[in-house]
C-alpha positions as CSV (number, residue, x, y, z in Angstrom):
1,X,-31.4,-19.9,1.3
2,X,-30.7,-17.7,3.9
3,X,-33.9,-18.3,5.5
4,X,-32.5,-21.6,7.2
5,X,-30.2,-19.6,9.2
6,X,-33.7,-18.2,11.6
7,X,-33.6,-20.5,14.0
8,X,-29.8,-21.5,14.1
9,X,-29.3,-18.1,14.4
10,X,-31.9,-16.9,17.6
11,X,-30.3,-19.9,19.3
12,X,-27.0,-17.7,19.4
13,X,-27.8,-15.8,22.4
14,X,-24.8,-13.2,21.6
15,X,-26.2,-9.9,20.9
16,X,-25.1,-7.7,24.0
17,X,-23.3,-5.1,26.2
18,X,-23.9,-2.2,24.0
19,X,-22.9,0.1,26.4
20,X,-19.1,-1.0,27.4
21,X,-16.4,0.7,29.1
22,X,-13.0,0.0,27.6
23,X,-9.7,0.2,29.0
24,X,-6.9,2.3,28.2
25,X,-4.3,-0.3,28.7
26,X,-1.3,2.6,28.2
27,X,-2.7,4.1,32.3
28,X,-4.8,1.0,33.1
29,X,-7.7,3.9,33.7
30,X,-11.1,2.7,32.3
31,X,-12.4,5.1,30.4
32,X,-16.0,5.4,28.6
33,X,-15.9,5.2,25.1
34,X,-18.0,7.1,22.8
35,X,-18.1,4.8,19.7
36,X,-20.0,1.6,21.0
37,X,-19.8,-1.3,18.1
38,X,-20.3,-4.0,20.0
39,X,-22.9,-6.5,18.8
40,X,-23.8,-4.3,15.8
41,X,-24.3,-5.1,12.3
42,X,-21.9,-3.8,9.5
43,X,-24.5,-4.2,6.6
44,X,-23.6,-0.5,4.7
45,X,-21.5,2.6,5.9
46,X,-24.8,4.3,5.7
47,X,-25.8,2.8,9.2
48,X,-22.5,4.3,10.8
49,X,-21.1,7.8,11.9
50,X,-17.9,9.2,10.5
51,X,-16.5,9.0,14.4
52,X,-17.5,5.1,14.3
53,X,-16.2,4.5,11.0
54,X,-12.9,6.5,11.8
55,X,-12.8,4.4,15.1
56,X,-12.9,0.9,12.9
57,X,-9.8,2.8,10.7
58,X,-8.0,3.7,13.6
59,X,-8.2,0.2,15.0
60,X,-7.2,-1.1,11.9
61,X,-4.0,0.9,11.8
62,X,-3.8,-0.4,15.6
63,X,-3.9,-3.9,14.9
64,X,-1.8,-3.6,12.0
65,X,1.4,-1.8,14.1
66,X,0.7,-4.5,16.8
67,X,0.6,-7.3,14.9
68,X,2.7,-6.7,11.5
69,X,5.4,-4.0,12.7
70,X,5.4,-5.1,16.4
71,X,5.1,-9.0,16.0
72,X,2.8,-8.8,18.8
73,X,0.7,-11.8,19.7
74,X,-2.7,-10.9,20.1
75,X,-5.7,-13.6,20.7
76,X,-8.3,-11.0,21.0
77,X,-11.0,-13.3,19.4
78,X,-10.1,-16.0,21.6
79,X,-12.8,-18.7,21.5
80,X,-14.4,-17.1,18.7
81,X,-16.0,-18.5,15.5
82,X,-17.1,-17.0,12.3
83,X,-19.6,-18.6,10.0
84,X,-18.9,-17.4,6.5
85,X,-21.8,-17.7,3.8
86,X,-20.5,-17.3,-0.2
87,X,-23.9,-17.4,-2.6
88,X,-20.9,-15.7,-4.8
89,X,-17.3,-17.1,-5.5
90,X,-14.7,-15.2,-3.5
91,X,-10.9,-15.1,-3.2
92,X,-9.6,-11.8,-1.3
93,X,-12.8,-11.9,1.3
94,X,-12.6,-15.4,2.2
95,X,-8.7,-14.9,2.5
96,X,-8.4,-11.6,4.4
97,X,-11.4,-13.2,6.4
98,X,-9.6,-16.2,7.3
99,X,-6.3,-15.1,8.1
100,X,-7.7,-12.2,10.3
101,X,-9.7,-14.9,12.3
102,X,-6.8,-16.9,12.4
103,X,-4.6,-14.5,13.3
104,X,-6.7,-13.5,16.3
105,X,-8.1,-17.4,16.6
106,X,-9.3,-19.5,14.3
107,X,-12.3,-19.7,12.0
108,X,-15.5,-22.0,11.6
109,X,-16.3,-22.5,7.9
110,X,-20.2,-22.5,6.7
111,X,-20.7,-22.9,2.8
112,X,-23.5,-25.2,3.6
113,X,-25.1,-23.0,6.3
114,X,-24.3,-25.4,8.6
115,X,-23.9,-23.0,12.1
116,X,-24.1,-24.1,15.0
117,X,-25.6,-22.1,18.5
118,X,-21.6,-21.4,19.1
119,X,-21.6,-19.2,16.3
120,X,-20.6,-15.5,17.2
121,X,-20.9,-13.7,13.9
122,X,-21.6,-14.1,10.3
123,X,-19.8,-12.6,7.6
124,X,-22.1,-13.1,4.3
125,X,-21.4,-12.5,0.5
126,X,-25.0,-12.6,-1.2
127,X,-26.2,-11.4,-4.1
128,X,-29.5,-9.2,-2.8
129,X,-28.9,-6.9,0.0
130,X,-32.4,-7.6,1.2
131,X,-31.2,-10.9,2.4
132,X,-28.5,-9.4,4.5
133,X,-31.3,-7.5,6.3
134,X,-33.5,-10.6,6.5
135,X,-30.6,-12.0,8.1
136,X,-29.8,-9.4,10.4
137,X,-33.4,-8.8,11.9
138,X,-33.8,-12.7,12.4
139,X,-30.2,-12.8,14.0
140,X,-29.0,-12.0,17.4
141,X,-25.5,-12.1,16.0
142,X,-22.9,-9.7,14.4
143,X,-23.8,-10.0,10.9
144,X,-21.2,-8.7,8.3
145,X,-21.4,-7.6,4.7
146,X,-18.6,-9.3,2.9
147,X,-20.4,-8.0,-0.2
148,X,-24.0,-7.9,-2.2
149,X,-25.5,-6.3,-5.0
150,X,-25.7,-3.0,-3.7
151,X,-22.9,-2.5,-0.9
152,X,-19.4,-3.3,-0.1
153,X,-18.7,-1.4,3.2
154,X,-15.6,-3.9,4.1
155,X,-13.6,-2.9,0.6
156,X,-14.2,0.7,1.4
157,X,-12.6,0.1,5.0
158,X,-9.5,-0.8,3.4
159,X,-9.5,1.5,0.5
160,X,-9.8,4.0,3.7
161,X,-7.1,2.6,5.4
162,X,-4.4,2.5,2.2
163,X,-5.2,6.2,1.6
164,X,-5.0,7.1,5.3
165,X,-1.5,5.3,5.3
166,X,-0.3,7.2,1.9
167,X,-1.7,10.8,2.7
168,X,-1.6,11.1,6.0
169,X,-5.2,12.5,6.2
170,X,-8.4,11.5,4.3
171,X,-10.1,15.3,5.0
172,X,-9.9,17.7,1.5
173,X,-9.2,14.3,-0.8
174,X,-10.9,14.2,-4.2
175,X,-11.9,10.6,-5.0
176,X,-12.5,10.6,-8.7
177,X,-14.5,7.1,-9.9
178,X,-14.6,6.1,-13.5
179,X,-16.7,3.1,-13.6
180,X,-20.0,1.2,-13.4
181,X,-22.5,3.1,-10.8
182,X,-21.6,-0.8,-8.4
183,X,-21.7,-2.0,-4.4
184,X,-18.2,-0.4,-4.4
185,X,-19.0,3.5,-5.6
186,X,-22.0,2.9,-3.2
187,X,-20.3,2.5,-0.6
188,X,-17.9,5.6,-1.3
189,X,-21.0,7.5,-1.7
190,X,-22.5,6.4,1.9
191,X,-19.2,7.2,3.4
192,X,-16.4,10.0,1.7
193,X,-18.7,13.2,3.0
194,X,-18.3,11.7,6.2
195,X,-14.5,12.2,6.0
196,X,-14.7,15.4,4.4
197,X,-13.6,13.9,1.1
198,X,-15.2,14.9,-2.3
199,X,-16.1,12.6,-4.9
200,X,-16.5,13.2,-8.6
201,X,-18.3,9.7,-10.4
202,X,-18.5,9.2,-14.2
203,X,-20.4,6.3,-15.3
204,X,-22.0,5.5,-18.7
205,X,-25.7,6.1,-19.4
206,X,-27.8,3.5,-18.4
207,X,-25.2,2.6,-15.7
208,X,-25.9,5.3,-12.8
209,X,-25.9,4.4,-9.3
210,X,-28.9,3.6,-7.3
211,X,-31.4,6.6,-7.4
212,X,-31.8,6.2,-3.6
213,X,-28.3,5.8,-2.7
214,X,-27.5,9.2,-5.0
215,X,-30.4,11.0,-2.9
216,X,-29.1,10.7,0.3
217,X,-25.3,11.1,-0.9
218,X,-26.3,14.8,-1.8
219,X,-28.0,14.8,1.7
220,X,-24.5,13.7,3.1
221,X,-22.1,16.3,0.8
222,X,-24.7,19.3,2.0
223,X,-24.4,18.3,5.2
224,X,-20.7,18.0,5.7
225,X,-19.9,20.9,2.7
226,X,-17.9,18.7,0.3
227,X,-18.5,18.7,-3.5
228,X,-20.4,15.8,-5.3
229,X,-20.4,15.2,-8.8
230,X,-22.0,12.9,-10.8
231,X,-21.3,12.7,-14.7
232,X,-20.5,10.4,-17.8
233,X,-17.3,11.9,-18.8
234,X,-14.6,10.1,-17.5
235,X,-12.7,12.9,-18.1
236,X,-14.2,15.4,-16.2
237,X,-14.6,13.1,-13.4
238,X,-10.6,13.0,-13.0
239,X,-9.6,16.6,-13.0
240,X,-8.3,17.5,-10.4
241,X,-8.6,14.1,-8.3
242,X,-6.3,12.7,-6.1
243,X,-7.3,9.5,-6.0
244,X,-8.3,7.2,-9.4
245,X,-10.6,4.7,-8.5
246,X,-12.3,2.0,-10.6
247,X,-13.5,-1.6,-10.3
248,X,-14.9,-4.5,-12.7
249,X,-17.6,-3.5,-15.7
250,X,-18.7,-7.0,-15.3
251,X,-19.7,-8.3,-11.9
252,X,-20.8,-12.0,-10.8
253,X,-23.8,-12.3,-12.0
254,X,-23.6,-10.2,-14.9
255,X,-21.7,-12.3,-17.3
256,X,-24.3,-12.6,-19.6
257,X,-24.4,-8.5,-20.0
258,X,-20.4,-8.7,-21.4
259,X,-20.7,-7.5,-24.6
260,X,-23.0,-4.4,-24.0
261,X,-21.4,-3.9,-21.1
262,X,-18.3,-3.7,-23.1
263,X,-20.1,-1.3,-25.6
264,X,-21.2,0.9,-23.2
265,X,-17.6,1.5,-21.1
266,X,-15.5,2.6,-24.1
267,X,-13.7,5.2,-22.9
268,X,-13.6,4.9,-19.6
269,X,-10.5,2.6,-19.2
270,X,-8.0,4.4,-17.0
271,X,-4.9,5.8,-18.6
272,X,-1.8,8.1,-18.7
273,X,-4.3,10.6,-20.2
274,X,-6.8,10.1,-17.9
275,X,-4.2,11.0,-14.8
276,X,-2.8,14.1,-16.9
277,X,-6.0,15.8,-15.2
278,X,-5.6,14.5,-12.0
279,X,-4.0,16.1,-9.4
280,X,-0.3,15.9,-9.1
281,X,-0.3,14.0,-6.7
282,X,-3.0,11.4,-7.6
283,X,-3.2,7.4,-7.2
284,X,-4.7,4.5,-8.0
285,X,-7.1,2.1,-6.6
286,X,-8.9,-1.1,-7.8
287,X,-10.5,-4.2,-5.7
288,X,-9.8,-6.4,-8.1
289,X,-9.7,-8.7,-9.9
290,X,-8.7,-6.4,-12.6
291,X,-8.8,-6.8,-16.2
292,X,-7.2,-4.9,-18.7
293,X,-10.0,-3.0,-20.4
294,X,-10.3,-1.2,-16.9
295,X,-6.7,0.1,-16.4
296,X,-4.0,-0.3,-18.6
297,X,-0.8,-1.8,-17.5
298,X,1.3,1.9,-17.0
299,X,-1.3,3.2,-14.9
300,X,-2.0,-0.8,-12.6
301,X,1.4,-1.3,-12.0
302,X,3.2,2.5,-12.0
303,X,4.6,3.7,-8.6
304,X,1.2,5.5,-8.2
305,X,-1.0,2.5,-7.9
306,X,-1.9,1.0,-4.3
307,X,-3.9,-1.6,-5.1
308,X,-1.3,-4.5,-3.3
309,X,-1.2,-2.1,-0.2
310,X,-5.2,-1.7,-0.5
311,X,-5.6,-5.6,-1.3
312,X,-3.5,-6.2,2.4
313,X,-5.3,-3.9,3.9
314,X,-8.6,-6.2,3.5
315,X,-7.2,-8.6,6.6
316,X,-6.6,-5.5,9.0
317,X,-10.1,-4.0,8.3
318,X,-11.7,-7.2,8.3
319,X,-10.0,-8.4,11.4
320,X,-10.7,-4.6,12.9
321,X,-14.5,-5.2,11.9
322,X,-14.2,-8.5,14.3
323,X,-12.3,-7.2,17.1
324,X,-14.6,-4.1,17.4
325,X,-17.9,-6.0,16.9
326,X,-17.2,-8.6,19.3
327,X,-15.1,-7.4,22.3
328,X,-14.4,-4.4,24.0
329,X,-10.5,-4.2,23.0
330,X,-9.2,0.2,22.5
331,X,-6.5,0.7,20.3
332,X,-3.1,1.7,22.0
333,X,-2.1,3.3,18.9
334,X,-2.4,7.3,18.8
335,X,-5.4,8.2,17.1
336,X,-4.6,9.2,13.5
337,X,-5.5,12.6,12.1
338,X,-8.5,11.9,9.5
């Protein structure tokens, strides 16, 4: 269906000033900035630099000060709109989405593809990933990933951001997965060696992540020196991790898979005894919607857990995603130390 959007789309004369010069509004001295987002796509982290996706965190923490701390009014997307496209059901995305746009402006709904040549971007959750590149070469508008069946770079953004906020730095982290090999540990894998982080993945048998993906995730750990481990022991997968990350066994789409998907995860719900290998100072994550055969309850809701911080942190990604897609706005914050 996302074939209709061709024309609408090349009507939207948008896509332009690549090279910009921002402004340090702190001295009032332009300056020239070396991460240029501007009329990009955000399709997967693989497309992006560790400096660019470090710029989108630090804006992120920018906006957030600004906005939440501050109570600073800022219509950056001014005269804006956003068509959003859900071939999937959505809660946090189409939330996060809205209230960033709103925040900033206001938003323009599509369900129906119904865009209109005044359209600036496109956020999209699809189901195949080759549609979001359909889209993207037909487009000559900011199209966004708000999830598909292989990535889900704007959860990873805020993931980022929670554990930036908690740790101070992202550099020398362990991120230990225990889980199906999904869009989300995809994503980690197209992204944590750019950070410096390690990751260690246990999935079941059967439910690896994408052959591909894994191939150039071992390009990215040689590259940047950081260790990446792929097992199915969930246990081995969390020693010594920081950070405890899992997601849903059971995806849209694969509902009719429950019960061998069921069959296949035992033992890898997240415990007490799976963080008594962690590091001391580990955490949790999840994307949620949770479900109990995932994490029990003492782990979800224990001081350790993040995931309300790391579900909040989907509007000041998102809306950082916007802002730095769409306009030439430099974050006055101090630049945090990755």
């Amino acid at each position: 269906m996302l074939f209709n959007l061709r024309i609408l789309l090349n009507n939207a004369a948008f896509r332009n000033g690549h090279n910009f010069v921002v402004r340090n509004f702190r001295c009032g001295q332009p300056l020239q900035n070396k991460v240029q987002l501007k009329g990009r796509d955000l399709l997967t982290l693989k497309n992006f630099t560790g400096e660019e996706i470090k710029y989108m965190l630090w804006l992120s923490a920018d906006l957030k000060f600004r906005i939440k701390q501050k109570g600073e009014y800022l219509p950056l997307l001014q005269g804006k709109s956003l068509g959003m496209i859900f071939e999937k059901r959505s809660t946090r995305t189409r939330l996060s989405t809205e209230t960033a746009m709103v925040k900033s402006w206001r938003v323009s709904e599509c369900q129906d593809i119904v865009l209109s040549s005044m359209t600036d971007a496109v956020l999209a959750r699809v189901y195949k990933q080759s549609d979001l590149d359909t889209l993207a070469k037909e487009a000559s508008i900011p199209i966004i990933n708000g999830l598909s069946d292989l990535y889900h770079p704007i959860q990873i953004l805020a993931d980022y951001l929670t554990l930036q906020e908690h740790y101070s730095s992202l550099k020398g982290l362990t991120l230990s997965w225990i889980g199906d090999g999904n869009n989300i540990l995809h994503s980690i894998m197209m992204s944590a060696a750019k950070f410096g982080m390690h990751l260690q993945a246990a999935t079941p048998k059967g439910y690896e992540p994408d052959p591909s993906v894994t191939k150039l995730a071992e390009q990215y750990a040689k590259e940047n020196g950081t260790k990446l481990l792929l097992t199915n022991d969930p246990l081995e997968a969390a020693h010594g991790g920081n950070v405890l990350i899992t997601d849903t066994w059971i995806s849209m789409g694969q509902e009719e898979e429950k019960k061998k998907r069921l069959q296949a995860f035992q033992g890898y719900q997240v415990t007490m005894k799976t963080a008594k290998v962690a590091a001391s100072d580990w955490t949790f994550l999840h994307c949620l919607p949770r479900k109990p055969e995932e994490v029990d309850d003492e782990v979800f809701y224990s001081p350790r857990s993040l995931v309300f911080p790391e579900a909040e942190n989907r509007k000041w990604t998102i809306m950082a995603v916007m802002v730095s897609l769409l306009t030439d706005y430099s974050p006055q914050l101090q630049k945090p130390k990755f």
